[in-house]
mmCIF file as gemmi writes it, N, C-alpha and C atoms, coordinates in Angstrom:
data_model
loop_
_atom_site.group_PDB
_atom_site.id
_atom_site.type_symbol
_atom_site.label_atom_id
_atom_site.label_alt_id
_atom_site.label_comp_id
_atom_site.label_asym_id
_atom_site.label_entity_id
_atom_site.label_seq_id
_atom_site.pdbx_PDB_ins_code
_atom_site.Cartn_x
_atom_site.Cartn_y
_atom_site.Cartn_z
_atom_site.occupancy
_atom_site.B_iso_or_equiv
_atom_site.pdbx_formal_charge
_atom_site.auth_seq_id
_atom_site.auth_asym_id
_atom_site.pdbx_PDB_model_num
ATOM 1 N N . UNK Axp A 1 ? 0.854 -1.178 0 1 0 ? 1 A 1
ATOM 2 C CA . UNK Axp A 1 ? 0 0 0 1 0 ? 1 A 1
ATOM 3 C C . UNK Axp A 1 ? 0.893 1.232 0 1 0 ? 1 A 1
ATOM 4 N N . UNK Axp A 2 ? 0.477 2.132 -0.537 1 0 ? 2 A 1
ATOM 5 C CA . UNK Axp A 2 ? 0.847 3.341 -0.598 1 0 ? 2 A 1
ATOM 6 C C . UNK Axp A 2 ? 0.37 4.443 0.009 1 0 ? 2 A 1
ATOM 7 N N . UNK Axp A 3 ? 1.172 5.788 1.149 1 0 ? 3 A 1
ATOM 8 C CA . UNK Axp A 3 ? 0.203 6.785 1.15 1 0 ? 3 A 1
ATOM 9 C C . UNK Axp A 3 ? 0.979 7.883 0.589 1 0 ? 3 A 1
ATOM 10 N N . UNK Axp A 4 ? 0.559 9.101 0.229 1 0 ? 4 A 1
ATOM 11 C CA . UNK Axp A 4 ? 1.1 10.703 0.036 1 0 ? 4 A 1
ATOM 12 C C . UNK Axp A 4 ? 0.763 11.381 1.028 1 0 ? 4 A 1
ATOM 13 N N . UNK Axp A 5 ? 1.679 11.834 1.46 1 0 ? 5 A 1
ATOM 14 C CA . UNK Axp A 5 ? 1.117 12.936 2.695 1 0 ? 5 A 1
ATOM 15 C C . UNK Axp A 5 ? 1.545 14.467 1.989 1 0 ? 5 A 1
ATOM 16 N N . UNK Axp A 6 ? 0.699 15.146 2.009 1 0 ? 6 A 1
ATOM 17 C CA . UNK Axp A 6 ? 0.552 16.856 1.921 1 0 ? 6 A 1
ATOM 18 C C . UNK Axp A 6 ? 0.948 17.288 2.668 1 0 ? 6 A 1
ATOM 19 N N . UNK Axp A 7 ? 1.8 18.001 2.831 1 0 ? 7 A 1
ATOM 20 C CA . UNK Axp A 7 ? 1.906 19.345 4.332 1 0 ? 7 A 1
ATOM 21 C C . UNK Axp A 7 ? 2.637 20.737 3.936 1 0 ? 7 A 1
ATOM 22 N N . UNK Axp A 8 ? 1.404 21.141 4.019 1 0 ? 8 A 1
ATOM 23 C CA . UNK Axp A 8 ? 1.828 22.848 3.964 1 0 ? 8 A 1
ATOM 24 C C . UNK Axp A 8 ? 1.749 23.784 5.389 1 0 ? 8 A 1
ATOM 25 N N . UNK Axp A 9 ? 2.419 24.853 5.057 1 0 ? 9 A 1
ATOM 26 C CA . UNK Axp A 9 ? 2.263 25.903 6.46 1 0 ? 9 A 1
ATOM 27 C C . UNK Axp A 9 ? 0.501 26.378 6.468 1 0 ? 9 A 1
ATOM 28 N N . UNK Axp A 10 ? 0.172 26.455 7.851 1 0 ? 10 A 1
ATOM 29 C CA . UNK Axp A 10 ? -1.507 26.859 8.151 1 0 ? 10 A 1
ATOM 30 C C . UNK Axp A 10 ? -1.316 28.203 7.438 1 0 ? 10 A 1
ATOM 31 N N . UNK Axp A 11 ? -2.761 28.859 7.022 1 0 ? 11 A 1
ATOM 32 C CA . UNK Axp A 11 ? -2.936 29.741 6.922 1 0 ? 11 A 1
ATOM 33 C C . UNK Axp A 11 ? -2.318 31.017 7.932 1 0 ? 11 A 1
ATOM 34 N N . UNK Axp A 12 ? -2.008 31.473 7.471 1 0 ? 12 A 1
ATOM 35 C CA . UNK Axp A 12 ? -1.413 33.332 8.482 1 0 ? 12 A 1
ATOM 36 C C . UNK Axp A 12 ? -0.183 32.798 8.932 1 0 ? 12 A 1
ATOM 37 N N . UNK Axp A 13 ? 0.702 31.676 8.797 1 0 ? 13 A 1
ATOM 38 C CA . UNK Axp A 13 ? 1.636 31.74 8.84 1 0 ? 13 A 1
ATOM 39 C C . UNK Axp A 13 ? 2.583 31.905 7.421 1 0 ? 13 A 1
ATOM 40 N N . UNK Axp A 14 ? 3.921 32.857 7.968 1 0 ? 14 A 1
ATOM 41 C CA . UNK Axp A 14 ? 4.961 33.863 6.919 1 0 ? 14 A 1
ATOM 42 C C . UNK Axp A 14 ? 5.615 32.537 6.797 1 0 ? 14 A 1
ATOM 43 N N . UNK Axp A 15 ? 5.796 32.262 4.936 1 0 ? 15 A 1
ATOM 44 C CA . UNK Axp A 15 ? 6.137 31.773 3.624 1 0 ? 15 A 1
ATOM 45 C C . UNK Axp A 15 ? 7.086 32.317 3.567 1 0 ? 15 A 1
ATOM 46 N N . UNK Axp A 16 ? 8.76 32.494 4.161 1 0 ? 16 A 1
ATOM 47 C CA . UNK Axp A 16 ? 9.471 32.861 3.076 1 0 ? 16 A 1
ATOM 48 C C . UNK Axp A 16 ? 10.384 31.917 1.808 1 0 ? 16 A 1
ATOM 49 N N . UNK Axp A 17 ? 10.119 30.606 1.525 1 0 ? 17 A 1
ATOM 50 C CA . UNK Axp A 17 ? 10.49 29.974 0.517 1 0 ? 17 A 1
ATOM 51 C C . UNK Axp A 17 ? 9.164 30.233 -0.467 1 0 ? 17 A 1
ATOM 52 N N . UNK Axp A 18 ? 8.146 30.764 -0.087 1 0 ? 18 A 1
ATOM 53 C CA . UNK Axp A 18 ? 6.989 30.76 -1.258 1 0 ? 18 A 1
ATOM 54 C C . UNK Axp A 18 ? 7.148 32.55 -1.633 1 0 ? 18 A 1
ATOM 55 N N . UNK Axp A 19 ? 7.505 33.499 -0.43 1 0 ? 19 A 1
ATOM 56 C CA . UNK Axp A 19 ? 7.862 34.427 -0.979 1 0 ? 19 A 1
ATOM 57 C C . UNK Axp A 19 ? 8.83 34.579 -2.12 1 0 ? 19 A 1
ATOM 58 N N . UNK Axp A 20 ? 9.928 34.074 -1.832 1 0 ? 20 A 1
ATOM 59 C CA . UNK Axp A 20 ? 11.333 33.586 -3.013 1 0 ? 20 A 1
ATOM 60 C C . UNK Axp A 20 ? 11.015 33.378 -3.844 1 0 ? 20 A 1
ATOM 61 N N . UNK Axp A 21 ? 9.852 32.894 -3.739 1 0 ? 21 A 1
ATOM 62 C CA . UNK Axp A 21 ? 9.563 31.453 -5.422 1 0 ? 21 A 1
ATOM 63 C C . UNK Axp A 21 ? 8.612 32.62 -6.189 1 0 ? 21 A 1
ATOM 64 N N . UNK Axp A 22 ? 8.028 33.423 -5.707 1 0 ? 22 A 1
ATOM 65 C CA . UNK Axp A 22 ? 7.025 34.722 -6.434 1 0 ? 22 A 1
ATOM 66 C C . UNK Axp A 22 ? 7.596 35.599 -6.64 1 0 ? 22 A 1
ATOM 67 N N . UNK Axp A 23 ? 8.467 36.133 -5.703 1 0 ? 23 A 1
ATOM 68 C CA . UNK Axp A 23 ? 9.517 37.012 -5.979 1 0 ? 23 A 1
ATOM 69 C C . UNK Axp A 23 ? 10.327 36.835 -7.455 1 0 ? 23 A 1
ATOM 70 N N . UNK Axp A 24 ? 11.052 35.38 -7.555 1 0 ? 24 A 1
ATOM 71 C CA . UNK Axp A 24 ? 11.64 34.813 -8.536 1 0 ? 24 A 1
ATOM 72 C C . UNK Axp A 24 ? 11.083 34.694 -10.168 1 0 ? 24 A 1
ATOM 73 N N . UNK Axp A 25 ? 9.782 34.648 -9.731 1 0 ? 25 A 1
ATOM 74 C CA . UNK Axp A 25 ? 8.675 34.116 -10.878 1 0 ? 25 A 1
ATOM 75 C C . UNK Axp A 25 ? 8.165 35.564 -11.525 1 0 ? 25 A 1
ATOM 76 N N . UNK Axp A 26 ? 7.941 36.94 -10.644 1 0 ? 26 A 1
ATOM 77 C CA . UNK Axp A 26 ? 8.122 38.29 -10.969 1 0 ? 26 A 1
ATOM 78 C C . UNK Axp A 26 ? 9.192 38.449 -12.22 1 0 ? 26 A 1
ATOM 79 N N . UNK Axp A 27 ? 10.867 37.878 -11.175 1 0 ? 27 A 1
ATOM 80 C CA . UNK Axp A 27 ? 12.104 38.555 -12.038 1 0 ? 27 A 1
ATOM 81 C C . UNK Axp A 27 ? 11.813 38.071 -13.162 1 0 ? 27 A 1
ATOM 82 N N . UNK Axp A 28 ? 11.281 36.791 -13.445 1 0 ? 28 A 1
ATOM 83 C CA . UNK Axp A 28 ? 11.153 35.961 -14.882 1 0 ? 28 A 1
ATOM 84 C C . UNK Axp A 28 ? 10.504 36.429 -16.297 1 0 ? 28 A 1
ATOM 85 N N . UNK Axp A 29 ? 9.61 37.3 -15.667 1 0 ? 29 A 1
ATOM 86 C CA . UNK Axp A 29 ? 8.346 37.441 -16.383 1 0 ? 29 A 1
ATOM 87 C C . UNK Axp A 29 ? 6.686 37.175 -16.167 1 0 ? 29 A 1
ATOM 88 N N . UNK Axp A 30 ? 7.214 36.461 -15.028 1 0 ? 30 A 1
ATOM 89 C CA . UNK Axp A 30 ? 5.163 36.157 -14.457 1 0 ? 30 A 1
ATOM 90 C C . UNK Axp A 30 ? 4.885 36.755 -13.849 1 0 ? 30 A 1
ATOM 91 N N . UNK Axp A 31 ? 4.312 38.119 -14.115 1 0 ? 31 A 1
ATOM 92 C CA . UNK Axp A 31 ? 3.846 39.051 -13.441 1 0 ? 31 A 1
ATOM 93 C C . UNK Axp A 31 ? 2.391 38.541 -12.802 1 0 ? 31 A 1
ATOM 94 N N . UNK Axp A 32 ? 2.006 37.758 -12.882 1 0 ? 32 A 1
ATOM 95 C CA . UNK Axp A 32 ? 0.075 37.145 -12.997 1 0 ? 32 A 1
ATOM 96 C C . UNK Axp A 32 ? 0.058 36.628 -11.582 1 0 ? 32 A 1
ATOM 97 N N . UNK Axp A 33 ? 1.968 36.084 -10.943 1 0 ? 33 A 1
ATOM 98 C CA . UNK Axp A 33 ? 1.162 35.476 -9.56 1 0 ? 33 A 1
ATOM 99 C C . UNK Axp A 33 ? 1.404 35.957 -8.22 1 0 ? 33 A 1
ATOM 100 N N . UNK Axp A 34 ? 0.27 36.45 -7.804 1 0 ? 34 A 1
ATOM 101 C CA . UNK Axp A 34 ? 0.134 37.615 -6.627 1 0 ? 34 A 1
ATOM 102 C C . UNK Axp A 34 ? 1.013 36.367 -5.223 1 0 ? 34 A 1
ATOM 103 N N . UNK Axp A 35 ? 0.634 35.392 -5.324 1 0 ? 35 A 1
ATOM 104 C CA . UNK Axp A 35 ? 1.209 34.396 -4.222 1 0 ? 35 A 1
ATOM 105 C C . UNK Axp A 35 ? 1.972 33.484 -4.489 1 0 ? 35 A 1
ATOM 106 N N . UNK Axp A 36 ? 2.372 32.716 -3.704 1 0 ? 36 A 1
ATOM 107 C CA . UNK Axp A 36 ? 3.115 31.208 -3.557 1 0 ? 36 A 1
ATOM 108 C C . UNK Axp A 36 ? 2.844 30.676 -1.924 1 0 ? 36 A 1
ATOM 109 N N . UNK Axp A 37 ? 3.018 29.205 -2.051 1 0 ? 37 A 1
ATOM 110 C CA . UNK Axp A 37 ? 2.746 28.945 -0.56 1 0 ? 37 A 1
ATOM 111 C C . UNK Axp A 37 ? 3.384 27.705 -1.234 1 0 ? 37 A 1
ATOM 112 N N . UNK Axp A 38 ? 4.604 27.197 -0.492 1 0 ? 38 A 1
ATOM 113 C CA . UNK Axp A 38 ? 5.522 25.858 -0.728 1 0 ? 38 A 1
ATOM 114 C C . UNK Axp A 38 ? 5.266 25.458 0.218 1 0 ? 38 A 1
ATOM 115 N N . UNK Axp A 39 ? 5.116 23.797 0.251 1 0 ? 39 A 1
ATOM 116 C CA . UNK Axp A 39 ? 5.102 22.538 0.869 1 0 ? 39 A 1
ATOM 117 C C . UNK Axp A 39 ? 5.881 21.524 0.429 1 0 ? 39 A 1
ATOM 118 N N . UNK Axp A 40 ? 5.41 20.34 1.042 1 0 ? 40 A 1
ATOM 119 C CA . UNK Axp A 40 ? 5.843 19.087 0.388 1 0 ? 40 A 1
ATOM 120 C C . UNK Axp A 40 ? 5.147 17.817 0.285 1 0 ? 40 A 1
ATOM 121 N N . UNK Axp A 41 ? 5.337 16.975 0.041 1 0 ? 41 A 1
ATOM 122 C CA . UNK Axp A 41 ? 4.986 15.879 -0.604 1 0 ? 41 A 1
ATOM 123 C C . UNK Axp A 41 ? 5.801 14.394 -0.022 1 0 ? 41 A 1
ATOM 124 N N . UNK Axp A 42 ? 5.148 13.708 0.927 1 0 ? 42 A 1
ATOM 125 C CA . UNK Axp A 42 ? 5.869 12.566 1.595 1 0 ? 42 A 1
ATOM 126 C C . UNK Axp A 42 ? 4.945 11.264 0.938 1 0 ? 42 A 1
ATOM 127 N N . UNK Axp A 43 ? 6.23 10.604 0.178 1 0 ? 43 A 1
ATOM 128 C CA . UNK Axp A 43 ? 5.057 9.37 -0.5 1 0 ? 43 A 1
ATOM 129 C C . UNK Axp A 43 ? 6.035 7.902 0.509 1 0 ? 43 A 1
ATOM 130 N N . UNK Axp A 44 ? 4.684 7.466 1.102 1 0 ? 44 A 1
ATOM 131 C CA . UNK Axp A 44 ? 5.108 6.173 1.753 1 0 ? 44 A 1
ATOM 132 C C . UNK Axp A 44 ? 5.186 4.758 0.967 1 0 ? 44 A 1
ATOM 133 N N . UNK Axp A 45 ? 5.361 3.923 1.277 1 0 ? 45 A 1
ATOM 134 C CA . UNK Axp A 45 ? 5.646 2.672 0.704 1 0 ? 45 A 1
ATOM 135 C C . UNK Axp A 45 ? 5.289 1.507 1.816 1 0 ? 45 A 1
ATOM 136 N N . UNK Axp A 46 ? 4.096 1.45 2.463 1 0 ? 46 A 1
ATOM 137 C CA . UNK Axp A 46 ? 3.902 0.689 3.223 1 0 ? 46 A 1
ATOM 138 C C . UNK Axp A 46 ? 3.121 -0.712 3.605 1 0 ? 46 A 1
ATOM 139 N N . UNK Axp A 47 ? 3.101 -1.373 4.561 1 0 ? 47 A 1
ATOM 140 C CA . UNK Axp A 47 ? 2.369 -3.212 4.459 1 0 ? 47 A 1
ATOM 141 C C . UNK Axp A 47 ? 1.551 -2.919 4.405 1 0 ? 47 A 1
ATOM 142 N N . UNK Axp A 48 ? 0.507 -4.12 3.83 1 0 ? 48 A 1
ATOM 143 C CA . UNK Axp A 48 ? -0.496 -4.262 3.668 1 0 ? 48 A 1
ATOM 144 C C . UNK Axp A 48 ? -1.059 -4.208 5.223 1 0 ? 48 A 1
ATOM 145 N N . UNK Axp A 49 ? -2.391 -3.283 5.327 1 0 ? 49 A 1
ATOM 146 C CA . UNK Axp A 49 ? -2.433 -3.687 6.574 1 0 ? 49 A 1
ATOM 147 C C . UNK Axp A 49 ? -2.521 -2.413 7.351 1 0 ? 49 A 1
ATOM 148 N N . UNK Axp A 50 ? -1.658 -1.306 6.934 1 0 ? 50 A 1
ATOM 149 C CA . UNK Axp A 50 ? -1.435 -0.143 7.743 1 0 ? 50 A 1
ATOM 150 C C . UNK Axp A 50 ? -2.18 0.722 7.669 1 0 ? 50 A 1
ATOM 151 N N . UNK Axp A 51 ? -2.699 1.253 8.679 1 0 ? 51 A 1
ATOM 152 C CA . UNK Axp A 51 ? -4.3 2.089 8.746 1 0 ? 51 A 1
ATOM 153 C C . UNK Axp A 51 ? -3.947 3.275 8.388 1 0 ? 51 A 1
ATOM 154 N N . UNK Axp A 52 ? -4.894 4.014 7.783 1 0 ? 52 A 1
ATOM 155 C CA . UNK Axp A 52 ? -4.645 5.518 7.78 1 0 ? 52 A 1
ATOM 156 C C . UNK Axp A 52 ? -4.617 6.138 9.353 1 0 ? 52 A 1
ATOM 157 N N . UNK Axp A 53 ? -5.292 5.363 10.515 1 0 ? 53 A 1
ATOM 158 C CA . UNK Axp A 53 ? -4.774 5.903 11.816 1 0 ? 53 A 1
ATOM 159 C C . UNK Axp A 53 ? -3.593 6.211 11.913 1 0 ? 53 A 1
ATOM 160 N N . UNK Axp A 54 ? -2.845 5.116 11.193 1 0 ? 54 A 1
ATOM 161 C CA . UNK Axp A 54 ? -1.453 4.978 11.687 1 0 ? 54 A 1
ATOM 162 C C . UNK Axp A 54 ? -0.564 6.089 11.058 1 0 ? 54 A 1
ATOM 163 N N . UNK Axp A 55 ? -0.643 6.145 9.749 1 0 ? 55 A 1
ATOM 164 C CA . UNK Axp A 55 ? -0.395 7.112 9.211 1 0 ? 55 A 1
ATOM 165 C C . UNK Axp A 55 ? -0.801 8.772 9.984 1 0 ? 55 A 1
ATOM 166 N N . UNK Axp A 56 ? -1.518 8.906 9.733 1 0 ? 56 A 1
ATOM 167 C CA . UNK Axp A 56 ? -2.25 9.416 10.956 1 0 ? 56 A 1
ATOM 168 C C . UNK Axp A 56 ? -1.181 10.453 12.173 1 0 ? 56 A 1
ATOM 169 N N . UNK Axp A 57 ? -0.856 8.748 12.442 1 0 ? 57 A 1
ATOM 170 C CA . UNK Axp A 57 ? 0.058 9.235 14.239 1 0 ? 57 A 1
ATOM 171 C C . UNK Axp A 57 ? 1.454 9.915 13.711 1 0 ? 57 A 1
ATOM 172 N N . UNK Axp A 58 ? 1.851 9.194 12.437 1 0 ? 58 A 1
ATOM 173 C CA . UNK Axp A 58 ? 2.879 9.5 12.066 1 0 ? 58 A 1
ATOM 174 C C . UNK Axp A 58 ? 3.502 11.069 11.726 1 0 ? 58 A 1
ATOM 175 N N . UNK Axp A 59 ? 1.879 10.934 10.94 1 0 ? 59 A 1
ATOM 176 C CA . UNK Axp A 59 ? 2.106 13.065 10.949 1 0 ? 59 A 1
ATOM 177 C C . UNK Axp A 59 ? 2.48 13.685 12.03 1 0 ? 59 A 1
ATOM 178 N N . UNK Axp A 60 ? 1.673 13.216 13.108 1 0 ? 60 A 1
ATOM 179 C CA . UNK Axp A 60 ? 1.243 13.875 13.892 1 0 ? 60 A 1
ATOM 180 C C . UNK Axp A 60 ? 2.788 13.887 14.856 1 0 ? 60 A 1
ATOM 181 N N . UNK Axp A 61 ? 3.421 12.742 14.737 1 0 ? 61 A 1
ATOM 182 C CA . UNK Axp A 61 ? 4.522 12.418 15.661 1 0 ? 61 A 1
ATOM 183 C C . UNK Axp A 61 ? 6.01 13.043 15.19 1 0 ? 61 A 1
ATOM 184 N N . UNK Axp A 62 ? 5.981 12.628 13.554 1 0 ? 62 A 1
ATOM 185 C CA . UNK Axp A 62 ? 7.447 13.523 12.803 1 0 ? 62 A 1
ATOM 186 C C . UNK Axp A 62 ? 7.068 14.009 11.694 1 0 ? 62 A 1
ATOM 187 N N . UNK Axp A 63 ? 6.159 13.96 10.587 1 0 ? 63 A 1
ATOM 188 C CA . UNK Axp A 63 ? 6.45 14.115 9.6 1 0 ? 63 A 1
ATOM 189 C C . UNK Axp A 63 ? 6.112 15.53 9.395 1 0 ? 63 A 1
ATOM 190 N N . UNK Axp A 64 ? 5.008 15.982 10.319 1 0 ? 64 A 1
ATOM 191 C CA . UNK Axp A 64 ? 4.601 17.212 10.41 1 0 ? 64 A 1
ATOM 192 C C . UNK Axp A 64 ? 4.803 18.229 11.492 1 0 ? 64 A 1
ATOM 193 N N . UNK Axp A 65 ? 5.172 19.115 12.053 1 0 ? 65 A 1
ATOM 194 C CA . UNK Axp A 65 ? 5.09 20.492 12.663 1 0 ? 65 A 1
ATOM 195 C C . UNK Axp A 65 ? 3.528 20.804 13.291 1 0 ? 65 A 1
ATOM 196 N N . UNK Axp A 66 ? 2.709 20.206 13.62 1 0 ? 66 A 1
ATOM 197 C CA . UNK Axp A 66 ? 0.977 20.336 13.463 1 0 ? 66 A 1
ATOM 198 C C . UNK Axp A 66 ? 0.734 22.272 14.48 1 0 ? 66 A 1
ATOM 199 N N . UNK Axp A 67 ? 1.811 22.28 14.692 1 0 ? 67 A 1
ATOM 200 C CA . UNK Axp A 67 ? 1.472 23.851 15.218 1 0 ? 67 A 1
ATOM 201 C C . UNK Axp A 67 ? 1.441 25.055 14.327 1 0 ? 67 A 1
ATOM 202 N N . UNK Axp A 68 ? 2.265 24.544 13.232 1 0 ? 68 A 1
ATOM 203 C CA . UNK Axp A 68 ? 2.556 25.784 11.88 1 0 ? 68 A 1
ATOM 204 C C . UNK Axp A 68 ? 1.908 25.055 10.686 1 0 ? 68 A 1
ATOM 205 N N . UNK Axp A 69 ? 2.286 23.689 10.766 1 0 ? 69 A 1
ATOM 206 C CA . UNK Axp A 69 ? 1.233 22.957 9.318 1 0 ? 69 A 1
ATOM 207 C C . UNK Axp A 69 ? 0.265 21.925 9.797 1 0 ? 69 A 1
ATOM 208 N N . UNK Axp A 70 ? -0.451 21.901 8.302 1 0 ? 70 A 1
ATOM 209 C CA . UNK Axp A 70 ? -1.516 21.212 8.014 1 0 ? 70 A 1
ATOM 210 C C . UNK Axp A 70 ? -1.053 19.779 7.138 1 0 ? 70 A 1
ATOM 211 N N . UNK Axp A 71 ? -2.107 18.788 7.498 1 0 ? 71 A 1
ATOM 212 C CA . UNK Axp A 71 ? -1.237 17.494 6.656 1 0 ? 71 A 1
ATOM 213 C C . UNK Axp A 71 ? -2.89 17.283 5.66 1 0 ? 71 A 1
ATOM 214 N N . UNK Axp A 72 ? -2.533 16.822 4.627 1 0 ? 72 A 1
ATOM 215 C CA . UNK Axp A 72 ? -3.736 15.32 4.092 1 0 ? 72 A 1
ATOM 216 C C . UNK Axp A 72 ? -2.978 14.514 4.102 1 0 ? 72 A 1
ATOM 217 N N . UNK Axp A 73 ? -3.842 13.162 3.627 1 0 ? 73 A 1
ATOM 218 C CA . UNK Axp A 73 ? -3.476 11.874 3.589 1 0 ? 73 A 1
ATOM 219 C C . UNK Axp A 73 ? -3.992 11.55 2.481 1 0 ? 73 A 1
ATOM 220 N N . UNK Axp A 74 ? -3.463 10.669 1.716 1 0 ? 74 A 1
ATOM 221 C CA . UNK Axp A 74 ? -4.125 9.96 0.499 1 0 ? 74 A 1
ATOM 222 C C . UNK Axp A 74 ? -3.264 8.456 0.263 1 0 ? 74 A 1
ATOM 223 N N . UNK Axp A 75 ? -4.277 7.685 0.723 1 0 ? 75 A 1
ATOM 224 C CA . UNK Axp A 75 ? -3.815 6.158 0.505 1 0 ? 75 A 1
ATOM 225 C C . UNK Axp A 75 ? -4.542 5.388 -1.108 1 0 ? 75 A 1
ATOM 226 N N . UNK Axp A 76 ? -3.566 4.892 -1.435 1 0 ? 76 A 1
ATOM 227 C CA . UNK Axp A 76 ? -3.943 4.069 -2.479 1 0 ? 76 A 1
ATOM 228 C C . UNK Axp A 76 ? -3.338 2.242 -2.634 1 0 ? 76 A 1
């Protein structure tokens, strides 16, 4: 089984790698994007068997910050 975990910074918390990346995208020529907000992308590889609880705890324990970010989950 597989999961993806999402985790970006919560809302009203200061982006400065998404500032950089708009800032950057300005110098380029894309004047069109008023924002950026960078995250990441954790893809698991796990037994058959493993609950999205578990996953779950995992955010909750390392993979995520849960005071500044937000996680999804997506198992397949």
């Amino acid at each position: 089984m597989k999961a993806r975990v999402h985790v970006m910074l919560k809302n009203g918390v200061l982006d400065p790698q998404g500032e950089a990346v708009r800032h950057a995208l300005g110098s380029l020529g894309f004047d069109g994007v008023n924002g950026v907000r960078q995250g990441k992308v954790i893809e698991l590889d796990l037994a058959d068997g493993t609950t999205e609880d578990t996953v779950k705890e995992m955010c909750e324990k390392l993979l995520a910050n849960t005071v500044i970010e937000s996680y999804s989950i997506e198992l397949n």
